[in-house]
Jmol script that loads the backbone (N, CA, C; Angstrom):
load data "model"
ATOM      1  N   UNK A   1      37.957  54.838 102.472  1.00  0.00           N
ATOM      2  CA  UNK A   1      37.866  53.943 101.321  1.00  0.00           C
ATOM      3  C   UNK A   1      36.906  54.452 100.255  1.00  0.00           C
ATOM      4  N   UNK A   2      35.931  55.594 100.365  1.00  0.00           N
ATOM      5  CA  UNK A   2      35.573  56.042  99.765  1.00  0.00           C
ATOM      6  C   UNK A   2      36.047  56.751  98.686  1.00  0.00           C
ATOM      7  N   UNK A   3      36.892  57.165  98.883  1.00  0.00           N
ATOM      8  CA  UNK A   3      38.381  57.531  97.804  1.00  0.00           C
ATOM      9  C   UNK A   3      38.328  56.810  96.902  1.00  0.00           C
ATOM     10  N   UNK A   4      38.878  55.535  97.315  1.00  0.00           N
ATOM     11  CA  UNK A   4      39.459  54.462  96.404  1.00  0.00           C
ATOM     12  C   UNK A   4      38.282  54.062  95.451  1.00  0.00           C
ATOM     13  N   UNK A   5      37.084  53.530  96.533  1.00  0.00           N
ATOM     14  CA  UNK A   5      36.056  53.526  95.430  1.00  0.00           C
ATOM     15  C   UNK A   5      35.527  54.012  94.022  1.00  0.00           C
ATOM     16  N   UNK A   6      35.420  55.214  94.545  1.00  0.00           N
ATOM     17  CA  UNK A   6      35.169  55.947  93.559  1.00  0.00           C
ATOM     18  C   UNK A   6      36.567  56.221  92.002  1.00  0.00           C
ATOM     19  N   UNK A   7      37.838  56.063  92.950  1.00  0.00           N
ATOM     20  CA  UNK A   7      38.852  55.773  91.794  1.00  0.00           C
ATOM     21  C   UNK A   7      38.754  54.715  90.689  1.00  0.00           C
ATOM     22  N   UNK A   8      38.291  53.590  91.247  1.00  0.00           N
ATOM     23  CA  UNK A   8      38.409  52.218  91.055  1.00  0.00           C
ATOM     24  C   UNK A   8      36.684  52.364  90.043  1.00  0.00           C
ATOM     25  N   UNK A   9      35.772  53.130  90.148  1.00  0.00           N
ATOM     26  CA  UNK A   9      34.750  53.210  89.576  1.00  0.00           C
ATOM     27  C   UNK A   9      35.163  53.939  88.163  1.00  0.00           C
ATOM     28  N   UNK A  10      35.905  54.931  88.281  1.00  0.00           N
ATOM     29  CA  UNK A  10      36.011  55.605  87.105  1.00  0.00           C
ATOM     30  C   UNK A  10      37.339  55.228  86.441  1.00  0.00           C
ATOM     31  N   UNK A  11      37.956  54.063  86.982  1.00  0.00           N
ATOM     32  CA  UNK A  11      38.860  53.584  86.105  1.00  0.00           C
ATOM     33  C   UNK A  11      38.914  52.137  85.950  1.00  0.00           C
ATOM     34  N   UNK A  12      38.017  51.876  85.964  1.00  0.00           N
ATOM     35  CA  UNK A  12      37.044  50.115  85.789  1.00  0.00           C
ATOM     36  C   UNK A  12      37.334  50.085  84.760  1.00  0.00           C
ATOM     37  N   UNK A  13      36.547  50.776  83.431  1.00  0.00           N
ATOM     38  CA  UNK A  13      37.104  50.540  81.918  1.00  0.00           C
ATOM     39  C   UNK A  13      38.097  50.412  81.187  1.00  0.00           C
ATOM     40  N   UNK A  14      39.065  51.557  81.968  1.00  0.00           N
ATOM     41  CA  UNK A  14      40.255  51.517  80.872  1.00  0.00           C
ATOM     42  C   UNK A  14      41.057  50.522  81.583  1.00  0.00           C
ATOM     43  N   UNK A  15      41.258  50.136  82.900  1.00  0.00           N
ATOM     44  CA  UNK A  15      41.912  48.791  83.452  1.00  0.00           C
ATOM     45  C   UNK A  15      41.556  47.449  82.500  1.00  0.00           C
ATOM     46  N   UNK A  16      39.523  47.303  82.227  1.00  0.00           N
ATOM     47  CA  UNK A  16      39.094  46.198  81.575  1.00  0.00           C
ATOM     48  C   UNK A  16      39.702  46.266  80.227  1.00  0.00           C
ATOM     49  N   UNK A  17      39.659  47.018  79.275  1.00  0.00           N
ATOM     50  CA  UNK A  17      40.623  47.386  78.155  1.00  0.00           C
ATOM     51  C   UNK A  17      41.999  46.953  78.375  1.00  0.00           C
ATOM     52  N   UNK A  18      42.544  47.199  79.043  1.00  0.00           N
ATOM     53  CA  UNK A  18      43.919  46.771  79.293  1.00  0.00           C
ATOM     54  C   UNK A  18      43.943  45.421  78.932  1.00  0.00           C
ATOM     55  N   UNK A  19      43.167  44.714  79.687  1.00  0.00           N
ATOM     56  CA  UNK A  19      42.851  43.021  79.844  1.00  0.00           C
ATOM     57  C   UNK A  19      43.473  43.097  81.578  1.00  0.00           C
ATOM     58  N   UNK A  20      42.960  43.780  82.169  1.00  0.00           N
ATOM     59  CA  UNK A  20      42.875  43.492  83.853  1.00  0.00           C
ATOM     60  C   UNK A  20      41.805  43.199  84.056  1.00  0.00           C
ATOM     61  N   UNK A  21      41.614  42.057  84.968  1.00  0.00           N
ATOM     62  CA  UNK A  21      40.640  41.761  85.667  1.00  0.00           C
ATOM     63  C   UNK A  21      39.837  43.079  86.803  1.00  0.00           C
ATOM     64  N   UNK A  22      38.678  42.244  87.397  1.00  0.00           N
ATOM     65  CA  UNK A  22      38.199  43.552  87.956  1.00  0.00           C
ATOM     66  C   UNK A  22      38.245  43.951  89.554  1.00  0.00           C
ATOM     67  N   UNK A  23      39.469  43.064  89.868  1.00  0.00           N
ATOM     68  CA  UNK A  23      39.660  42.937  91.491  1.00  0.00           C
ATOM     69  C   UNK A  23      40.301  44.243  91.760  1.00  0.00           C
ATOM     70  N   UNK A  24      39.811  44.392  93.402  1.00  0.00           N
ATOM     71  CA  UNK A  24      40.092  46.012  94.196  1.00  0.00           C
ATOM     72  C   UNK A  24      42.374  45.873  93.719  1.00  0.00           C
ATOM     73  N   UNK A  25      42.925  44.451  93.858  1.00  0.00           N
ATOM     74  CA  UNK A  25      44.282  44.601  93.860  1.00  0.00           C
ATOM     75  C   UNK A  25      44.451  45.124  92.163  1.00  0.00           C
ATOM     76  N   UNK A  26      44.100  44.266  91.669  1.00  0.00           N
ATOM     77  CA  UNK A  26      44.405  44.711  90.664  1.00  0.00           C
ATOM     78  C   UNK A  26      44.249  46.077  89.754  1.00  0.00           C
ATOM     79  N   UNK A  27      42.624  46.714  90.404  1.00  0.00           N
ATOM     80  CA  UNK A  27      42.235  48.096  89.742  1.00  0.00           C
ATOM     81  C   UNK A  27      43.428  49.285  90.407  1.00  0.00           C
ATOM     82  N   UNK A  28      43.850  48.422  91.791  1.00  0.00           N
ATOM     83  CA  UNK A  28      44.758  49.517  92.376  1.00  0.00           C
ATOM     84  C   UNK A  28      45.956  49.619  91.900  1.00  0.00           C
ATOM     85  N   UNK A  29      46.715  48.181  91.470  1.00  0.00           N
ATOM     86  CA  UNK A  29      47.660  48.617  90.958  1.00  0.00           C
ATOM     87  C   UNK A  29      47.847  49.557  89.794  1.00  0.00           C
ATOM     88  N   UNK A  30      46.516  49.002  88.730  1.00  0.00           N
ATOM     89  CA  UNK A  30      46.521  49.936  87.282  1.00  0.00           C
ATOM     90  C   UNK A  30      46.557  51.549  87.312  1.00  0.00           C
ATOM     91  N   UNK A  31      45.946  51.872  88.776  1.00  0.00           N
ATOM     92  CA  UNK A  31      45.720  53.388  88.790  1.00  0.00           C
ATOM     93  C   UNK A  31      47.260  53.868  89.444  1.00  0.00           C
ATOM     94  N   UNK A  32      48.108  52.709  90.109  1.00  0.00           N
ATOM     95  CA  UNK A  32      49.657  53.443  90.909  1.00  0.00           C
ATOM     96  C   UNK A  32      50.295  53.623  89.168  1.00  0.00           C
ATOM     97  N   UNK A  33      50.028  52.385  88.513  1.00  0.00           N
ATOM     98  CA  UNK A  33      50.686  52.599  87.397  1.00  0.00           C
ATOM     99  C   UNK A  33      50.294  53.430  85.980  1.00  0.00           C
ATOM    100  N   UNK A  34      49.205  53.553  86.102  1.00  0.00           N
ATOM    101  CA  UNK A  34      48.856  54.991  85.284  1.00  0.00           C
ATOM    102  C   UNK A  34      49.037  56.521  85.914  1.00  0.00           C
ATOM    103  N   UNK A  35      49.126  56.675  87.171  1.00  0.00           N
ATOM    104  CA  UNK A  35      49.635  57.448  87.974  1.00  0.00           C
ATOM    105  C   UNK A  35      51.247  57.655  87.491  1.00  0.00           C
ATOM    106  N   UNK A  36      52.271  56.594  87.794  1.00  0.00           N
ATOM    107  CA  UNK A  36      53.631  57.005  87.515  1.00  0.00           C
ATOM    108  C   UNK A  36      53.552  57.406  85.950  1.00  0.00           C
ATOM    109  N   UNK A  37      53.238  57.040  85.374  1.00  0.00           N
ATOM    110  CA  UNK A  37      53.358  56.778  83.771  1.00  0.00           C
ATOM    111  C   UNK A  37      53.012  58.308  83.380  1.00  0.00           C
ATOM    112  N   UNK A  38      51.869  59.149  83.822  1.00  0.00           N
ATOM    113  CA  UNK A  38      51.684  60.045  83.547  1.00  0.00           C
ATOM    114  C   UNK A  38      51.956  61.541  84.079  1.00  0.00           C
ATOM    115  N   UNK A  39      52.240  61.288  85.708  1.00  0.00           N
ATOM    116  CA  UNK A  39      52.434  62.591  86.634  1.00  0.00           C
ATOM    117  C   UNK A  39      53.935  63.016  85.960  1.00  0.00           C
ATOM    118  N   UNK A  40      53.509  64.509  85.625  1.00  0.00           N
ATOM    119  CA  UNK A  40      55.245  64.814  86.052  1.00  0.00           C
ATOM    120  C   UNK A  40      55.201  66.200  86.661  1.00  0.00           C
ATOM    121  N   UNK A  41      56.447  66.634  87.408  1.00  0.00           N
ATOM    122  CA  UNK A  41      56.691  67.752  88.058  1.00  0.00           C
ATOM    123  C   UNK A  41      57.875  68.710  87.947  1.00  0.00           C
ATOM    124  N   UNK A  42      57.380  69.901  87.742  1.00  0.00           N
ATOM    125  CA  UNK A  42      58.391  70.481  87.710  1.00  0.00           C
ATOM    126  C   UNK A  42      59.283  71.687  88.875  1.00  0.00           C
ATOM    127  N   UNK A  43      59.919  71.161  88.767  1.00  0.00           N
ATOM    128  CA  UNK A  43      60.396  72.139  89.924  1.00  0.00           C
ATOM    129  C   UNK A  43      61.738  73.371  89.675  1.00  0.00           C
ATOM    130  N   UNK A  44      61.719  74.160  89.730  1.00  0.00           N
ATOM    131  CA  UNK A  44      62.030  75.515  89.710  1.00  0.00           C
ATOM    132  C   UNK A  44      63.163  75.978  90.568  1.00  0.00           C
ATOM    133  N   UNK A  45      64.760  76.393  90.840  1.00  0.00           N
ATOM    134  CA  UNK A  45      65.531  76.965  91.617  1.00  0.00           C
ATOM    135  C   UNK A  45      66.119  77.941  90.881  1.00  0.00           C
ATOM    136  N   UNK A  46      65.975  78.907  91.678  1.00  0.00           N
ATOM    137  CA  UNK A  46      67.497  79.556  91.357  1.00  0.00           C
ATOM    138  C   UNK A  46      68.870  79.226  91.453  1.00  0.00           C
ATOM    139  N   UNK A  47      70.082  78.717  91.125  1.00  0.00           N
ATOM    140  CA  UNK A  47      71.068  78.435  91.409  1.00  0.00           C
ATOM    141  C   UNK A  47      71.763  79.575  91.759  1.00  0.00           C
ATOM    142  N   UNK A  48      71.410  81.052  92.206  1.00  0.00           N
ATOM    143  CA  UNK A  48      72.087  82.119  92.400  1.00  0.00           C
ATOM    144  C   UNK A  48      72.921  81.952  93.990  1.00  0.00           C
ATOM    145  N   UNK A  49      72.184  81.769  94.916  1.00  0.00           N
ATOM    146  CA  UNK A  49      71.870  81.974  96.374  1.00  0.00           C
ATOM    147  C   UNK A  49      72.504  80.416  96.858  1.00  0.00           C
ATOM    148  N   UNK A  50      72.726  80.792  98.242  1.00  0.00           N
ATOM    149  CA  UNK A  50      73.581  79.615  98.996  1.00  0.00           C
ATOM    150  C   UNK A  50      72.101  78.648  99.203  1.00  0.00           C
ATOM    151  N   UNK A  51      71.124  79.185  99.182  1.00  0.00           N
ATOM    152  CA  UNK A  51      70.117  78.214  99.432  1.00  0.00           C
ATOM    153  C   UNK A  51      69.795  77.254  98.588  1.00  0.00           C
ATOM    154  N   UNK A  52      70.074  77.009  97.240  1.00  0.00           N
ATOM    155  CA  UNK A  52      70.100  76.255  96.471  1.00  0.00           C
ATOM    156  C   UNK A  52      71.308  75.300  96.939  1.00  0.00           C
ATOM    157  N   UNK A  53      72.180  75.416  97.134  1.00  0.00           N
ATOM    158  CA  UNK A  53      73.335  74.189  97.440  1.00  0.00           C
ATOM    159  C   UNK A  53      72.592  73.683  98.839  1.00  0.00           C
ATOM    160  N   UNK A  54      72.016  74.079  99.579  1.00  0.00           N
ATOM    161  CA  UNK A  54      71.737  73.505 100.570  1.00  0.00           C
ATOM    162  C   UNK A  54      70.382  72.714 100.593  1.00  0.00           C
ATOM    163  N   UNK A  55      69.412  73.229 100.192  1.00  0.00           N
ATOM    164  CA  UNK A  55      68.524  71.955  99.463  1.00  0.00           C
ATOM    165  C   UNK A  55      69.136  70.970  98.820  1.00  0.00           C
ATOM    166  N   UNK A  56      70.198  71.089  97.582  1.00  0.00           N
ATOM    167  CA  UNK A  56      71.113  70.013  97.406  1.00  0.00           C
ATOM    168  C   UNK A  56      71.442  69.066  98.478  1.00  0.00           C
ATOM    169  N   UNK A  57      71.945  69.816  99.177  1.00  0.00           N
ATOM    170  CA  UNK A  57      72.778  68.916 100.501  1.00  0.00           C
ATOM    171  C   UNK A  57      71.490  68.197 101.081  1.00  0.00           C
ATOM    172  N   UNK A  58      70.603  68.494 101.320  1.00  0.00           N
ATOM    173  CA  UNK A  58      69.427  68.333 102.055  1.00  0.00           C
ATOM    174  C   UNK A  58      68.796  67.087 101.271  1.00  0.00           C
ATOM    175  N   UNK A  59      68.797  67.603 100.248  1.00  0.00           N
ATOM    176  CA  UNK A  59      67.407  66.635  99.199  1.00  0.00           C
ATOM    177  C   UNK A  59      68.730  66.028  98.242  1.00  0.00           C
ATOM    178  N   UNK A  60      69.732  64.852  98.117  1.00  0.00           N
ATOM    179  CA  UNK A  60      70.263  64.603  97.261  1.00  0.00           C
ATOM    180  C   UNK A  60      69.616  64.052  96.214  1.00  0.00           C
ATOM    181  N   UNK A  61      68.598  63.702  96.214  1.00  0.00           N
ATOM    182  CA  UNK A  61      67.592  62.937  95.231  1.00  0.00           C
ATOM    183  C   UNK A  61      67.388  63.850  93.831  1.00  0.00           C
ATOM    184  N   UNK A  62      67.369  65.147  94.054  1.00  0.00           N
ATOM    185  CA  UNK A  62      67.406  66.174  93.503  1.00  0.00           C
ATOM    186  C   UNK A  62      67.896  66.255  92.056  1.00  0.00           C
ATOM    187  N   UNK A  63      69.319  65.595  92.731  1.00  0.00           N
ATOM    188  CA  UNK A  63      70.228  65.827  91.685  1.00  0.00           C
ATOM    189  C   UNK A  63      70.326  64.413  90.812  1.00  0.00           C
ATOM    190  N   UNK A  64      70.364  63.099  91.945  1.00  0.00           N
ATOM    191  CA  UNK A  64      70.370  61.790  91.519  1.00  0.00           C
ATOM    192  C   UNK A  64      69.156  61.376  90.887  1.00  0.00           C
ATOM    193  N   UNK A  65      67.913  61.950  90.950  1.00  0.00           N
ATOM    194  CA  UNK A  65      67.319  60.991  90.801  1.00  0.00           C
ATOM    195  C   UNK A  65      65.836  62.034  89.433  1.00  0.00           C
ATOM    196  N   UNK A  66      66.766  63.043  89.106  1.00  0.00           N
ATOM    197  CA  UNK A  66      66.198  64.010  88.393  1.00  0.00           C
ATOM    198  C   UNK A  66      67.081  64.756  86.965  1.00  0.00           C
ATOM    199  N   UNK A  67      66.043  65.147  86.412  1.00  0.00           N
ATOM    200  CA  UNK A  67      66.813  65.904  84.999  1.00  0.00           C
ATOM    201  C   UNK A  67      67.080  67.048  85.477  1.00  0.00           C
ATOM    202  N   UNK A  68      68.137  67.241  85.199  1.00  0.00           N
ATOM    203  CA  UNK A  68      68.418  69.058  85.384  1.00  0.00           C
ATOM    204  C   UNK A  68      68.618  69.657  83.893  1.00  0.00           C
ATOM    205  N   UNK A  69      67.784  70.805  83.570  1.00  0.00           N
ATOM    206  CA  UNK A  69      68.092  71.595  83.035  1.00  0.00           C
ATOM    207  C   UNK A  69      68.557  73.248  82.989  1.00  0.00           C
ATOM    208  N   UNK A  70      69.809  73.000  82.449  1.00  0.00           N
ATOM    209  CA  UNK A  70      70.233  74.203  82.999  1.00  0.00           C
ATOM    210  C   UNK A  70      69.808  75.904  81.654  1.00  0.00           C
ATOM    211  N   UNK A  71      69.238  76.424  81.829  1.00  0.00           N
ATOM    212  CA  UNK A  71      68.535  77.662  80.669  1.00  0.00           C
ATOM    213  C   UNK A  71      69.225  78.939  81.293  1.00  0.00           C
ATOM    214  N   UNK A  72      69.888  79.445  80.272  1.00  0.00           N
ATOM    215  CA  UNK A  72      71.011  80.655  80.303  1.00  0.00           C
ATOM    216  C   UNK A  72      70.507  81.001  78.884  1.00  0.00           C
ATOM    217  N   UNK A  73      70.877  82.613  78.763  1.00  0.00           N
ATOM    218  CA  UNK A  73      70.441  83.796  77.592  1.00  0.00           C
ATOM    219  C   UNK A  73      71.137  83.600  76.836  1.00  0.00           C
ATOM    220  N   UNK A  74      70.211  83.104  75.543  1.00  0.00           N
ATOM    221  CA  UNK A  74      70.442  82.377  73.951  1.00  0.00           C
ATOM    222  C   UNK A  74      70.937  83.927  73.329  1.00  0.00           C
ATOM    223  N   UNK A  75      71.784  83.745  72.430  1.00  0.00           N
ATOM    224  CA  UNK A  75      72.250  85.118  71.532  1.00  0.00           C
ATOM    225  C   UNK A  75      71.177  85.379  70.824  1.00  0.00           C
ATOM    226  N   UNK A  76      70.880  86.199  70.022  1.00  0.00           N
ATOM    227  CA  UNK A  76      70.066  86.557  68.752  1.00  0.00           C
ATOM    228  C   UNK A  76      70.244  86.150  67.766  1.00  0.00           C
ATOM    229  N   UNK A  77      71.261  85.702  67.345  1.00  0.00           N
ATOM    230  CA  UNK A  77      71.328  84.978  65.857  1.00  0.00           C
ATOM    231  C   UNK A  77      71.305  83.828  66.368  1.00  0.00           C
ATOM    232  N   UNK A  78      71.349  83.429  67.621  1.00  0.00           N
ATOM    233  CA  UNK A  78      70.903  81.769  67.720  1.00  0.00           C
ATOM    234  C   UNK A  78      69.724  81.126  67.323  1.00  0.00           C
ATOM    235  N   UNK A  79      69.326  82.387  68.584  1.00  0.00           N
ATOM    236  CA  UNK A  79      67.462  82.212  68.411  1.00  0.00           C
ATOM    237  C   UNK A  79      66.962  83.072  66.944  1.00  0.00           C
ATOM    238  N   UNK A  80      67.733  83.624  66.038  1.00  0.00           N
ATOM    239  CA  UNK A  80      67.048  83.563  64.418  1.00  0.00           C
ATOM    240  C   UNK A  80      67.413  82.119  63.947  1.00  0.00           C
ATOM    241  N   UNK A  81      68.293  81.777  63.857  1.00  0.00           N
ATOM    242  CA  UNK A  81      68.819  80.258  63.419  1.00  0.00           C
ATOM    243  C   UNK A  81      67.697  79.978  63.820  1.00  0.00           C
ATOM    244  N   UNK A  82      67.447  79.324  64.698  1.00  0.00           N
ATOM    245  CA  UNK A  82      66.646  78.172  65.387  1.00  0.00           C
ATOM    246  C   UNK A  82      65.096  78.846  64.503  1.00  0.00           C
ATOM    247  N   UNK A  83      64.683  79.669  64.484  1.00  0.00           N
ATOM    248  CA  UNK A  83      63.315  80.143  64.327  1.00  0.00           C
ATOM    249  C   UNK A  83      63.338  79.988  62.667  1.00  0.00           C
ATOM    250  N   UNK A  84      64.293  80.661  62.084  1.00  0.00           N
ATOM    251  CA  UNK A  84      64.308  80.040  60.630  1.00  0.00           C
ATOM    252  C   UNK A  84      64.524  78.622  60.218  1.00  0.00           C
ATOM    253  N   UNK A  85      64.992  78.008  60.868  1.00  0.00           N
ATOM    254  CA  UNK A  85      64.811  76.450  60.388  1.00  0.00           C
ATOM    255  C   UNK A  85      63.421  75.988  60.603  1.00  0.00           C
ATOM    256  N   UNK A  86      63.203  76.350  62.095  1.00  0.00           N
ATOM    257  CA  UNK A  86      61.893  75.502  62.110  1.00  0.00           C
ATOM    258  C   UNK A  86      60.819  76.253  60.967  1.00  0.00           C
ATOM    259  N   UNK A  87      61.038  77.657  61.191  1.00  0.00           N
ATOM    260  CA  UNK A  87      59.343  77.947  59.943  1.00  0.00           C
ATOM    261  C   UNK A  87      59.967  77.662  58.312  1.00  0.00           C
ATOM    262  N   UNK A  88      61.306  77.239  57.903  1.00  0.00           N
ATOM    263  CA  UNK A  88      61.864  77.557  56.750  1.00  0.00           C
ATOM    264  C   UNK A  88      60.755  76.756  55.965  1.00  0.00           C
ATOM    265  N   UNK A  89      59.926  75.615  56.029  1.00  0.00           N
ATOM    266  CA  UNK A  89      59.135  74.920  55.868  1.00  0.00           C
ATOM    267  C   UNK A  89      57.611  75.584  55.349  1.00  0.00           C
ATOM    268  N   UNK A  90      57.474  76.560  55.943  1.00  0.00           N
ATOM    269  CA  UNK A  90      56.350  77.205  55.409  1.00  0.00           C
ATOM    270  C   UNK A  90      56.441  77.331  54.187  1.00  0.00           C
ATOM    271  N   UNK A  91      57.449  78.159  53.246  1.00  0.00           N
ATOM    272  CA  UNK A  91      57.427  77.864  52.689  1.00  0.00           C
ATOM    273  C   UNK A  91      58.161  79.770  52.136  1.00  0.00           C
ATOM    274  N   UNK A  92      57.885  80.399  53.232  1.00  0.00           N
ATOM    275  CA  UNK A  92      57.835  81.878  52.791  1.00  0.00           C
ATOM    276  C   UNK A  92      59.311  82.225  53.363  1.00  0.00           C
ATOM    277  N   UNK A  93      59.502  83.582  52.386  1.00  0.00           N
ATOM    278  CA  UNK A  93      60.966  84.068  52.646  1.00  0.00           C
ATOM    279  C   UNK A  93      61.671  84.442  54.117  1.00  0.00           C
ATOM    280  N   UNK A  94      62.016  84.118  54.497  1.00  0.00           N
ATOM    281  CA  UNK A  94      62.739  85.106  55.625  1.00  0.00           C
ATOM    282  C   UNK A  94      63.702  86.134  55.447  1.00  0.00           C
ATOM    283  N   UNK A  95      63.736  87.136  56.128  1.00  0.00           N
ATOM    284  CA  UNK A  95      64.611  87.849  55.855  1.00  0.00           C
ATOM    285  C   UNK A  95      65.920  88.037  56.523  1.00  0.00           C
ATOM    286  N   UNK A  96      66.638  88.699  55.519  1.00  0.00           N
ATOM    287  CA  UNK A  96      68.388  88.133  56.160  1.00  0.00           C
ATOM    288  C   UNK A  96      68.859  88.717  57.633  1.00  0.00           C
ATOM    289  N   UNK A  97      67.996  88.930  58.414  1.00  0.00           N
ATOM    290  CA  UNK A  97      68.286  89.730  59.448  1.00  0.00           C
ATOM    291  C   UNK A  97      68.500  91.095  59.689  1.00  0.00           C
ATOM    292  N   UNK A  98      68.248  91.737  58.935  1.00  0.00           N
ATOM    293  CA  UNK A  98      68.830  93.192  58.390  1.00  0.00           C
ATOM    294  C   UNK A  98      67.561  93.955  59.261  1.00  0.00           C
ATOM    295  N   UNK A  99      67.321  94.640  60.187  1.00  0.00           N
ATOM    296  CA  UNK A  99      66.204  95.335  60.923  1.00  0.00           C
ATOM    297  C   UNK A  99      66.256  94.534  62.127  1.00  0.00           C
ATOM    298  N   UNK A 100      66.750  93.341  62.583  1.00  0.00           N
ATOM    299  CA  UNK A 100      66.092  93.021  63.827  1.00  0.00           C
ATOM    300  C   UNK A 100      67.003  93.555  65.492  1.00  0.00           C
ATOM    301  N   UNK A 101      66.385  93.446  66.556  1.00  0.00           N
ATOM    302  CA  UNK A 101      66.987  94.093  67.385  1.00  0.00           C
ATOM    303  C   UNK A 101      68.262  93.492  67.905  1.00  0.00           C
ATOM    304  N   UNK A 102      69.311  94.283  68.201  1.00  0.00           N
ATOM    305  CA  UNK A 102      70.211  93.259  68.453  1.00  0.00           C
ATOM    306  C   UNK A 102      70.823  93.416  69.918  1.00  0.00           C
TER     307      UNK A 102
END
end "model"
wireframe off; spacefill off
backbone 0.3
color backbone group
């Protein structure tokens, strides 16, 4: 319980801010729920290998209960597109592509 204590000590304030009272239930819930609110994780597979379908099979949560993003090799004039819009804002010229590697 020394754990908790000390949780419940250094998150006394921002619970009282909230407008929570200063009970052990209540400081505990504020910290499960500043806990979900803020943790996130990322997790990493290769989809190459049979071992990836089988963690699937294994862990369905995986798939149900998570974002998948799937990242495959952007062309070069994609990724100029994309890079000239966002800096087009600076304010300075870009150039028409003429030198870059392709």
């Amino acid at each position: 319980n020394s754990d908790l204590s000390t949780i419940f000590e250094n998150i006394r304030p921002r619970a009282k801010q909230a407008g929570m009272d200063g009970s052990k239930e209540a400081l505990y819930n504020f910290f499960v729920q500043e806990v979900r609110r803020n943790m996130h994780i990322v997790l990493s597979f290769s989809p190459v290998s049979n071992s990836f379908r089988e963690r699937l099979r294994k862990f369905p949560s995986l798939v149900n209960c998570t974002t998948i993003d799937w990242f495959t090799r952007w062309p070069n004039d994609a990724l100029h597109t994309v890079a000239a819009t966002f800096l087009s804002h600076l304010g300075s010229k870009h150039d028409d592509g003429k030198g870059r590697d392709e």
